[in-house]
N, CA, C and O atoms as a GROMACS GRO file, in nm:
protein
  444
    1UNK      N    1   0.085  -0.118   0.000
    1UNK     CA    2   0.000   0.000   0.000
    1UNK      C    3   0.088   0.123   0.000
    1UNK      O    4   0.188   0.114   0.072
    2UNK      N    5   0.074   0.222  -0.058
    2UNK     CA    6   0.144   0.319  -0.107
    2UNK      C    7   0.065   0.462  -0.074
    2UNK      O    8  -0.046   0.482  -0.122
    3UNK      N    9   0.131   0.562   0.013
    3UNK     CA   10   0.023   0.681   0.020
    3UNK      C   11   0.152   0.795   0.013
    3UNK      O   12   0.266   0.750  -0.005
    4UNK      N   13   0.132   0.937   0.029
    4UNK     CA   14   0.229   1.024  -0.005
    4UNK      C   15   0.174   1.134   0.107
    4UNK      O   16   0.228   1.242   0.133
    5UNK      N   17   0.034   1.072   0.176
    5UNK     CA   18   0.007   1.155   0.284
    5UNK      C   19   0.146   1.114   0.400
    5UNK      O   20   0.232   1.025   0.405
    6UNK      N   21   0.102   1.257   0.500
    6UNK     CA   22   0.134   1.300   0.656
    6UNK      C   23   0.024   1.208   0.707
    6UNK      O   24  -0.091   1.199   0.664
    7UNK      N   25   0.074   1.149   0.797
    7UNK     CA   26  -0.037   1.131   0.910
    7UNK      C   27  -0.002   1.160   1.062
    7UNK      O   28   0.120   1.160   1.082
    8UNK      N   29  -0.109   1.193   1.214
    8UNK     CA   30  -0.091   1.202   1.280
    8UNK      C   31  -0.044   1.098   1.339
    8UNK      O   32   0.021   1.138   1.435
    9UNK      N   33  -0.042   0.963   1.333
    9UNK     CA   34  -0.057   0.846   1.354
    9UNK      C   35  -0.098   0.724   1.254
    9UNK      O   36  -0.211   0.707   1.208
   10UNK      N   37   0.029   0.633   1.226
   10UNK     CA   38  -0.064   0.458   1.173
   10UNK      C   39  -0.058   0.367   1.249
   10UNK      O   40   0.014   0.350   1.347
   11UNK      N   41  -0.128   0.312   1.208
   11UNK     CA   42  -0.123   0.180   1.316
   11UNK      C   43  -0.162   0.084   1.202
   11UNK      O   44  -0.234   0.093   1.102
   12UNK      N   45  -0.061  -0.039   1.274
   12UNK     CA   46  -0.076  -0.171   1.135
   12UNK      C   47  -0.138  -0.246   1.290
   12UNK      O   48  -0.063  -0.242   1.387
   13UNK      N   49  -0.249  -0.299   1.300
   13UNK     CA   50  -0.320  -0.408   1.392
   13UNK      C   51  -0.373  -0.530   1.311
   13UNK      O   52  -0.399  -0.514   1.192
   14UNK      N   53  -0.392  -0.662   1.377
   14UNK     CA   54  -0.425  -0.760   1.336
   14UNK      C   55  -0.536  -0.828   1.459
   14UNK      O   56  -0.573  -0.945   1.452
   15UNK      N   57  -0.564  -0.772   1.526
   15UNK     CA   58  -0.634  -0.803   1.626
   15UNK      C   59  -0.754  -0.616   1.678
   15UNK      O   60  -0.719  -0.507   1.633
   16UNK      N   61  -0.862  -0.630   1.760
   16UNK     CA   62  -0.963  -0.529   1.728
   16UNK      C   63  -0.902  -0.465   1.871
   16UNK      O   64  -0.934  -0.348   1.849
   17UNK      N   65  -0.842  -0.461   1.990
   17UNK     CA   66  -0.789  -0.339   2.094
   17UNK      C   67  -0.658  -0.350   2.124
   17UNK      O   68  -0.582  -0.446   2.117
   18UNK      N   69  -0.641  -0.220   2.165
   18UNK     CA   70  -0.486  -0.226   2.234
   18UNK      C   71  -0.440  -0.263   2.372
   18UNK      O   72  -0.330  -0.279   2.424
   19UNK      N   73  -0.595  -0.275   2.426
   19UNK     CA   74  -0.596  -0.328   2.564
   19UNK      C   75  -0.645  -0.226   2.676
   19UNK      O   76  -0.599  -0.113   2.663
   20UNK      N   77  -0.732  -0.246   2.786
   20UNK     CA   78  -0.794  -0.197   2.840
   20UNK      C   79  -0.873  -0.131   2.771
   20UNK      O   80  -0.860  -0.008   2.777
   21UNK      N   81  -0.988  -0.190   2.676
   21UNK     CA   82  -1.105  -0.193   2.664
   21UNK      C   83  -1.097  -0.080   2.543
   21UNK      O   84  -1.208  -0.044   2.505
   22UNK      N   85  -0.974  -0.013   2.471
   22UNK     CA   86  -1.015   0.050   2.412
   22UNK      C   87  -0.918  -0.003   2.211
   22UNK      O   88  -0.802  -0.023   2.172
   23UNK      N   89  -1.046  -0.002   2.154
   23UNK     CA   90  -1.069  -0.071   2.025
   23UNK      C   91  -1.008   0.012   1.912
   23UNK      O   92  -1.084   0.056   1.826
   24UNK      N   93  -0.836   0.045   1.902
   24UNK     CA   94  -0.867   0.107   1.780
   24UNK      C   95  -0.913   0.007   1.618
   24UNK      O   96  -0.928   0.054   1.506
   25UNK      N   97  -0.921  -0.100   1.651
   25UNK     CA   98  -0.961  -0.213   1.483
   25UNK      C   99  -1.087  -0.235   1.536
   25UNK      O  100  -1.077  -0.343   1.593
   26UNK      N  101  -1.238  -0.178   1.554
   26UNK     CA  102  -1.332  -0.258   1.679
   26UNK      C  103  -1.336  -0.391   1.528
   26UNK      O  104  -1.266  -0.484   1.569
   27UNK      N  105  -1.369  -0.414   1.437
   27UNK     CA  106  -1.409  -0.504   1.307
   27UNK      C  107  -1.287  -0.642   1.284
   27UNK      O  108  -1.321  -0.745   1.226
   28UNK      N  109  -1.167  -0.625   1.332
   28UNK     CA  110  -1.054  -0.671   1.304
   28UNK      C  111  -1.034  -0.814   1.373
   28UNK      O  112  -1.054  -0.840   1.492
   29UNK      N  113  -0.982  -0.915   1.255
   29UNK     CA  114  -1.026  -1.038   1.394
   29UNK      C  115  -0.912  -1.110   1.347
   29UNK      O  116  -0.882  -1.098   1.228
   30UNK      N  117  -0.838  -1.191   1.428
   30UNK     CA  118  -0.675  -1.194   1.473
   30UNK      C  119  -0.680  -1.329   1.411
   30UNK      O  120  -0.578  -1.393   1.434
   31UNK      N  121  -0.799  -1.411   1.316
   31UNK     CA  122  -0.796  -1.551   1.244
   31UNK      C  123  -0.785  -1.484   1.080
   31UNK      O  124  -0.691  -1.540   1.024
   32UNK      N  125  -0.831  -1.412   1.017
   32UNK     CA  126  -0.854  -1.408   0.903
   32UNK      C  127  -0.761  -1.344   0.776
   32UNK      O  128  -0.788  -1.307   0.662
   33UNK      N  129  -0.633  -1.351   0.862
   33UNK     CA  130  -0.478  -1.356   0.793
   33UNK      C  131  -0.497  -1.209   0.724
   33UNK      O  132  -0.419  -1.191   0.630
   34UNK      N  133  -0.589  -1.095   0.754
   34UNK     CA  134  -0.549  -0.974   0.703
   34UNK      C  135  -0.479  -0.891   0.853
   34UNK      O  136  -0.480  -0.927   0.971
   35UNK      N  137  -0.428  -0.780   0.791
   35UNK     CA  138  -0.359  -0.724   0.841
   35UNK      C  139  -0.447  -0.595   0.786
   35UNK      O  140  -0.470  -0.570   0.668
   36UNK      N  141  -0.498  -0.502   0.923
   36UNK     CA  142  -0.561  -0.366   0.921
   36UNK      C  143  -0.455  -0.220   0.872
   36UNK      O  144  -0.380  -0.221   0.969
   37UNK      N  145  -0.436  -0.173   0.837
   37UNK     CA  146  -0.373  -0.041   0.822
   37UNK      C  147  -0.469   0.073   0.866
   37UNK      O  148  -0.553   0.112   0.785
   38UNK      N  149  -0.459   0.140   1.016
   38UNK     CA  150  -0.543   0.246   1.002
   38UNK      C  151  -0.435   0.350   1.022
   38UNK      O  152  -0.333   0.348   1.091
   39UNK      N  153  -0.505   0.468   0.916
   39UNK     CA  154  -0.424   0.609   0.923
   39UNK      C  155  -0.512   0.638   1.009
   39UNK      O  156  -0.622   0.584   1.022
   40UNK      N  157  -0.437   0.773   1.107
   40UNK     CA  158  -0.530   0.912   1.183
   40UNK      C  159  -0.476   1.018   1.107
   40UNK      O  160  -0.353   1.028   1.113
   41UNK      N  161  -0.551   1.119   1.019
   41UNK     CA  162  -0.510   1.241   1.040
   41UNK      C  163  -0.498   1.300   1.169
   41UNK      O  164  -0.539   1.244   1.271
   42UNK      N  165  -0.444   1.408   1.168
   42UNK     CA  166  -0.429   1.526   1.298
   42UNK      C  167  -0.560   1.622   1.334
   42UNK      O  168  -0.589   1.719   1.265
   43UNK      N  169  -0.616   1.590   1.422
   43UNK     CA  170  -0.720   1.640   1.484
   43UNK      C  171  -0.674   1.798   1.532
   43UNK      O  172  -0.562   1.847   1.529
   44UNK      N  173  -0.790   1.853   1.572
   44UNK     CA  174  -0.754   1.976   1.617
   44UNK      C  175  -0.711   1.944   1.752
   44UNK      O  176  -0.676   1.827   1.771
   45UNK      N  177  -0.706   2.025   1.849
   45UNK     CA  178  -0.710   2.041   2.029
   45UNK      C  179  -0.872   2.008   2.098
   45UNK      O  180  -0.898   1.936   2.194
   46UNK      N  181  -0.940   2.067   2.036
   46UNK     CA  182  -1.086   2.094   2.043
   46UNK      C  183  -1.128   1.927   2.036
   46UNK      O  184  -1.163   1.860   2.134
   47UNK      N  185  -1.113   1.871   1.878
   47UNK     CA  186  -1.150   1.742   1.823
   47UNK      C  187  -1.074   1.624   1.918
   47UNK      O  188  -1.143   1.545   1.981
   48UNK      N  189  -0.948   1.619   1.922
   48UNK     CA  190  -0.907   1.507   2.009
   48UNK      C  191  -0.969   1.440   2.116
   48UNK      O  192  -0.972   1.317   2.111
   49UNK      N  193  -1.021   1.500   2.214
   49UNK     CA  194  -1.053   1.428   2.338
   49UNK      C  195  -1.193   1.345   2.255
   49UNK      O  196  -1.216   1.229   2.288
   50UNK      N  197  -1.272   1.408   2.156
   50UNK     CA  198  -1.404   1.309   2.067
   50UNK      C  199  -1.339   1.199   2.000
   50UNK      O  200  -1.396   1.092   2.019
   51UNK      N  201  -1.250   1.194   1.936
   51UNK     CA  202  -1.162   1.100   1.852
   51UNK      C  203  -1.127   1.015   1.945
   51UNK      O  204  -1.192   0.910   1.941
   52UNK      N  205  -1.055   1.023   2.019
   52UNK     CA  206  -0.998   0.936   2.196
   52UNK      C  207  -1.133   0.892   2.195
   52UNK      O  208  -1.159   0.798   2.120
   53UNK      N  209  -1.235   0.946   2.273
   53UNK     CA  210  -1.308   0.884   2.356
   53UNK      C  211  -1.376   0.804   2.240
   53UNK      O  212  -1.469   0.750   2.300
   54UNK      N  213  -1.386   0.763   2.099
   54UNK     CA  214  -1.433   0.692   2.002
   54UNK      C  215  -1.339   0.569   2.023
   54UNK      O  216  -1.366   0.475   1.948
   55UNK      N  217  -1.247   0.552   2.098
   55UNK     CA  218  -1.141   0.397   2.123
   55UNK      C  219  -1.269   0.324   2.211
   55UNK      O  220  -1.300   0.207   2.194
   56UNK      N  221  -1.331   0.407   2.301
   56UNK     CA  222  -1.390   0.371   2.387
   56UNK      C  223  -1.564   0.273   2.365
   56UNK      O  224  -1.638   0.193   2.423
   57UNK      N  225  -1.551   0.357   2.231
   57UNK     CA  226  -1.695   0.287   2.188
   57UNK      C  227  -1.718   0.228   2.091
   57UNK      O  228  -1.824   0.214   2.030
   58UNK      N  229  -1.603   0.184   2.071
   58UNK     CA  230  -1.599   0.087   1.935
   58UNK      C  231  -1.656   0.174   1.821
   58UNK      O  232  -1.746   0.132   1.749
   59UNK      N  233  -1.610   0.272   1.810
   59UNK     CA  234  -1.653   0.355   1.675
   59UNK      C  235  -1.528   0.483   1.626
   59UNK      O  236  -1.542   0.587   1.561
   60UNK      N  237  -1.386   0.407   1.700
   60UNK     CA  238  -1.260   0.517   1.656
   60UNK      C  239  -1.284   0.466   1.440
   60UNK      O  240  -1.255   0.560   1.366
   61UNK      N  241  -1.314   0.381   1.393
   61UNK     CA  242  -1.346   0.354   1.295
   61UNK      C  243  -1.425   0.447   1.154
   61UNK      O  244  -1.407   0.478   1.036
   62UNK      N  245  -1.518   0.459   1.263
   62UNK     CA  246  -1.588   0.564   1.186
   62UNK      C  247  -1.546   0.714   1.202
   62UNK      O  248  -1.602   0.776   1.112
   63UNK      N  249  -1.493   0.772   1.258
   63UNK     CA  250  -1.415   0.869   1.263
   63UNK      C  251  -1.388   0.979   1.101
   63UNK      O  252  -1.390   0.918   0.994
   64UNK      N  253  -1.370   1.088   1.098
   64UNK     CA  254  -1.337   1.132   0.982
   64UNK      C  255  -1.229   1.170   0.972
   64UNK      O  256  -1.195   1.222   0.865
   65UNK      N  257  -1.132   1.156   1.090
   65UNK     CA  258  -1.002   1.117   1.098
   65UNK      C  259  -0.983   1.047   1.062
   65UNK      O  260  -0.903   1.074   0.973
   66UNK      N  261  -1.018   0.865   1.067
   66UNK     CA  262  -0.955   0.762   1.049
   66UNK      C  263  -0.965   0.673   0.914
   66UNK      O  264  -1.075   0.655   0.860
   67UNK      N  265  -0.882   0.633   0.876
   67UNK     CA  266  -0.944   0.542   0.723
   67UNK      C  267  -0.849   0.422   0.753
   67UNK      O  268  -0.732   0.428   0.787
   68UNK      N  269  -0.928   0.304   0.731
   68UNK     CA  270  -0.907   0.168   0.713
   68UNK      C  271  -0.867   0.084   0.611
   68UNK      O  272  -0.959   0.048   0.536
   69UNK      N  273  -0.716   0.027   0.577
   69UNK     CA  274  -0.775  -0.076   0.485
   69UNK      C  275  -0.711  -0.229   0.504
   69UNK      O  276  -0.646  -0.267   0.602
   70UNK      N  277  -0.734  -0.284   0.423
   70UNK     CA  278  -0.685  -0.454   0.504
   70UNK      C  279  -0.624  -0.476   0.380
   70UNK      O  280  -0.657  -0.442   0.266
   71UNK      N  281  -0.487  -0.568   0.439
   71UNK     CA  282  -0.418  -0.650   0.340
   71UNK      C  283  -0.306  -0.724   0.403
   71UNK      O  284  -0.248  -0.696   0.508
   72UNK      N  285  -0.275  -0.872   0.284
   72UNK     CA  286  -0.176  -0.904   0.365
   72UNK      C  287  -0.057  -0.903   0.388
   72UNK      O  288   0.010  -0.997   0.428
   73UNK      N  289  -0.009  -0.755   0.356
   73UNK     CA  290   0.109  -0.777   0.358
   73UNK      C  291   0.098  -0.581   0.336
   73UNK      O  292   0.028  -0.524   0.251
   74UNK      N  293   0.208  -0.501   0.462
   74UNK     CA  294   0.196  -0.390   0.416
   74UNK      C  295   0.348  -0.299   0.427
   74UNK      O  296   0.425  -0.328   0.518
   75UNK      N  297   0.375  -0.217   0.356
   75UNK     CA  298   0.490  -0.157   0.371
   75UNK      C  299   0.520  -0.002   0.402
   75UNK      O  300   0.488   0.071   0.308
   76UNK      N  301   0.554   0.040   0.473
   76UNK     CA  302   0.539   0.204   0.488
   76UNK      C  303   0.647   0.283   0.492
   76UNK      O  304   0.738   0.284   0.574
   77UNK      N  305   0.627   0.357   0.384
   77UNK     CA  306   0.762   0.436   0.389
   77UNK      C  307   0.737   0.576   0.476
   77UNK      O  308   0.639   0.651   0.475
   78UNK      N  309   0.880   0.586   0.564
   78UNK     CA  310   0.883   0.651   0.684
   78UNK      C  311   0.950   0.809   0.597
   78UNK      O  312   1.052   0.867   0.635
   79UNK      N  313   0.889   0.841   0.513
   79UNK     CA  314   0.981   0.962   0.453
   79UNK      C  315   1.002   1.091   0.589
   79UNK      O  316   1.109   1.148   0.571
   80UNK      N  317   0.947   1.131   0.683
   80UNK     CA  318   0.972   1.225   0.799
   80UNK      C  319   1.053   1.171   0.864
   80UNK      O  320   1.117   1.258   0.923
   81UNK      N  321   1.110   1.013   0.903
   81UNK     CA  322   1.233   0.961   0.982
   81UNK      C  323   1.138   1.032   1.122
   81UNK      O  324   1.173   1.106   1.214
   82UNK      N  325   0.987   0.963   1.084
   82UNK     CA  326   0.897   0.966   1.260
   82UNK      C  327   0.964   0.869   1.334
   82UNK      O  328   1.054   0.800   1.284
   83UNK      N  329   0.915   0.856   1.481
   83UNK     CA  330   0.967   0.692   1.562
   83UNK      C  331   0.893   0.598   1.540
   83UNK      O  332   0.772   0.622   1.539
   84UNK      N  333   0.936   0.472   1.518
   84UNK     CA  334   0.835   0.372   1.546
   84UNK      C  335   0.802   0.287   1.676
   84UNK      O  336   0.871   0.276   1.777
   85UNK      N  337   0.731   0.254   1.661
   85UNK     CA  338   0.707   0.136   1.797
   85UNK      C  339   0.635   0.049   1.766
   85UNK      O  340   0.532   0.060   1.699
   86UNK      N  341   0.705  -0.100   1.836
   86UNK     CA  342   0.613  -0.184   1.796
   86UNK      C  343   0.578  -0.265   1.948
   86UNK      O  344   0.657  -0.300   2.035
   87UNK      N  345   0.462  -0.278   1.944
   87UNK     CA  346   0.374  -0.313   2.032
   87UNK      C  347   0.421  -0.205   2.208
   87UNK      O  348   0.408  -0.238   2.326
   88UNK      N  349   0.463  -0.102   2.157
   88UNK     CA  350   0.447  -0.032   2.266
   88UNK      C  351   0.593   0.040   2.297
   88UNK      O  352   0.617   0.132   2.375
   89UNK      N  353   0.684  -0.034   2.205
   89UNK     CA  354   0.867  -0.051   2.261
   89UNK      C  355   0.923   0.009   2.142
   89UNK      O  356   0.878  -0.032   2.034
   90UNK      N  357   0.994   0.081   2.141
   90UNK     CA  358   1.074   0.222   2.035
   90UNK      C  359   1.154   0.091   2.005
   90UNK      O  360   1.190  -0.013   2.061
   91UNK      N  361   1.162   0.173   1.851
   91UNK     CA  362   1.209   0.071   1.747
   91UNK      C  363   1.270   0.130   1.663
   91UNK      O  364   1.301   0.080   1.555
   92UNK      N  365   1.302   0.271   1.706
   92UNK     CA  366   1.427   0.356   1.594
   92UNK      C  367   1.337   0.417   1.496
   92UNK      O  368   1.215   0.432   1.499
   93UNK      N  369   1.408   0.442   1.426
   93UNK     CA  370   1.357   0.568   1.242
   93UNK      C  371   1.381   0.478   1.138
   93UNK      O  372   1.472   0.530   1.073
   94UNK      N  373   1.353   0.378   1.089
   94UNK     CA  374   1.425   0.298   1.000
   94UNK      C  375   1.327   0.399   0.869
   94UNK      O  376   1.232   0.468   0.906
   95UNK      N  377   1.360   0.394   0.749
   95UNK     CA  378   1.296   0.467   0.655
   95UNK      C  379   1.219   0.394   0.556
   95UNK      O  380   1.190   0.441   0.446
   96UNK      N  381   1.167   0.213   0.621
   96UNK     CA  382   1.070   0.190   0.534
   96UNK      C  383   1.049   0.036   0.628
   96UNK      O  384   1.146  -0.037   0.651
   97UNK      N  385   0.951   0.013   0.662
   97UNK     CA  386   0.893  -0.108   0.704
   97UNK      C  387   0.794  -0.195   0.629
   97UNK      O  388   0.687  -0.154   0.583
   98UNK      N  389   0.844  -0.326   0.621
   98UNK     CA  390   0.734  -0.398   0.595
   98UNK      C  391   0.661  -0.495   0.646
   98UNK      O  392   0.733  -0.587   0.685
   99UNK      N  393   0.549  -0.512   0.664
   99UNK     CA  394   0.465  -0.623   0.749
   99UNK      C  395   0.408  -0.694   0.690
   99UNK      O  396   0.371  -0.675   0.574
  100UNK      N  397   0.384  -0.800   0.763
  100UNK     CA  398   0.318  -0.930   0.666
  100UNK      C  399   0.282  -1.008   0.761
  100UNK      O  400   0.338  -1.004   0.870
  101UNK      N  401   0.145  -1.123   0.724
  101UNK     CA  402   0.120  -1.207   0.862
  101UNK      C  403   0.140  -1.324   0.744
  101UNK      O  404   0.136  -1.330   0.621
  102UNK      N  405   0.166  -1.420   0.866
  102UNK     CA  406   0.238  -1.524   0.839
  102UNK      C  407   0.164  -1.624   0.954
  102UNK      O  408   0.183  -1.652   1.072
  103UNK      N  409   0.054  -1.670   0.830
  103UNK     CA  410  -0.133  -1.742   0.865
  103UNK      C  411  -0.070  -1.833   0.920
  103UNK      O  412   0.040  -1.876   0.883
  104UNK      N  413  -0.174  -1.890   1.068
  104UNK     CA  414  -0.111  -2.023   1.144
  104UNK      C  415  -0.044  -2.067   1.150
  104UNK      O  416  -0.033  -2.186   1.121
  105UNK      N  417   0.083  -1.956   1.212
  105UNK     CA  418   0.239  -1.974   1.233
  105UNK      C  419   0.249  -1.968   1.415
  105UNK      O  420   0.352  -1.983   1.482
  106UNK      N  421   0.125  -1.945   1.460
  106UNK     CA  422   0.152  -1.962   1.618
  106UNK      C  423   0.114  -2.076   1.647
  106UNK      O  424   0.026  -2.122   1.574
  107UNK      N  425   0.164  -2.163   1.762
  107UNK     CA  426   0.107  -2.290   1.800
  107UNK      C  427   0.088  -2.242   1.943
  107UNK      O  428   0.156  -2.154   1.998
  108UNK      N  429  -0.030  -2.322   2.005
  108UNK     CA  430  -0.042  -2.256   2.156
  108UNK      C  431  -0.037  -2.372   2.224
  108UNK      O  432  -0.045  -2.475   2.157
  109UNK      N  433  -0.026  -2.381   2.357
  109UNK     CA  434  -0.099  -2.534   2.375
  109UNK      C  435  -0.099  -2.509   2.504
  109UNK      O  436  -0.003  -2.477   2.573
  110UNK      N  437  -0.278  -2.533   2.558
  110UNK     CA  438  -0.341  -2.501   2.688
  110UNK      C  439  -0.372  -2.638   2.760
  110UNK      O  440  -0.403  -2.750   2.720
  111UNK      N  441  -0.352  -2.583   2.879
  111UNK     CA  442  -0.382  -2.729   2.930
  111UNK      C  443  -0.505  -2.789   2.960
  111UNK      O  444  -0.509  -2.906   2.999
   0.00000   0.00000   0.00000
């Protein structure tokens, strides 16, 4: 996927929250080997705390900030040298990432 926008924020998710109850994928389901891409544009000061509190109700989705798309496999070029993080933990400026899921590659085993 290829864009030439700024964004305030992406997020590549494969699963629907980030934890403690708030949903930025609420549609997104962690079996069906896509991989979500959501952009945020930049909200105002005013708009943010409505955008936030949309994690909360399973509707950061519908947002006119936010746009969605699914695929399996995605690549993003970092042309600003922003930070990344992955799953929460700084991960440097690298100037192009790519992601990909790699279908029923986890094994679990419960007792």
């Amino acid at each position: 996927m290829n864009s030439t926008n700024s964004y305030f924020s992406i997020v590549v998710a494969n699963v629907s929250q980030l934890g403690n109850d708030a949903y930025i994928n609420p549609t997104g389901l962690d079996d069906d080997g896509q991989l979500e891409l959501i952009k945020i544009k930049s909200p105002t000061w005013a708009e943010f705390p409505f955008l936030a509190s949309r994690l909360f109700t399973k509707t950061f989705h519908q947002s006119k900030f936010v746009s969605v798309e699914s695929a399996k496999s995605i690549i993003i070029e970092n042309l600003d040298g922003a930070h990344l993080q992955i799953d929460g933990e700084a991960a440097g400026t690298p100037k192009s990432i790519e992601i990909s899921i790699n279908l029923k590659s986890l094994i679990t085993i419960t007792p």
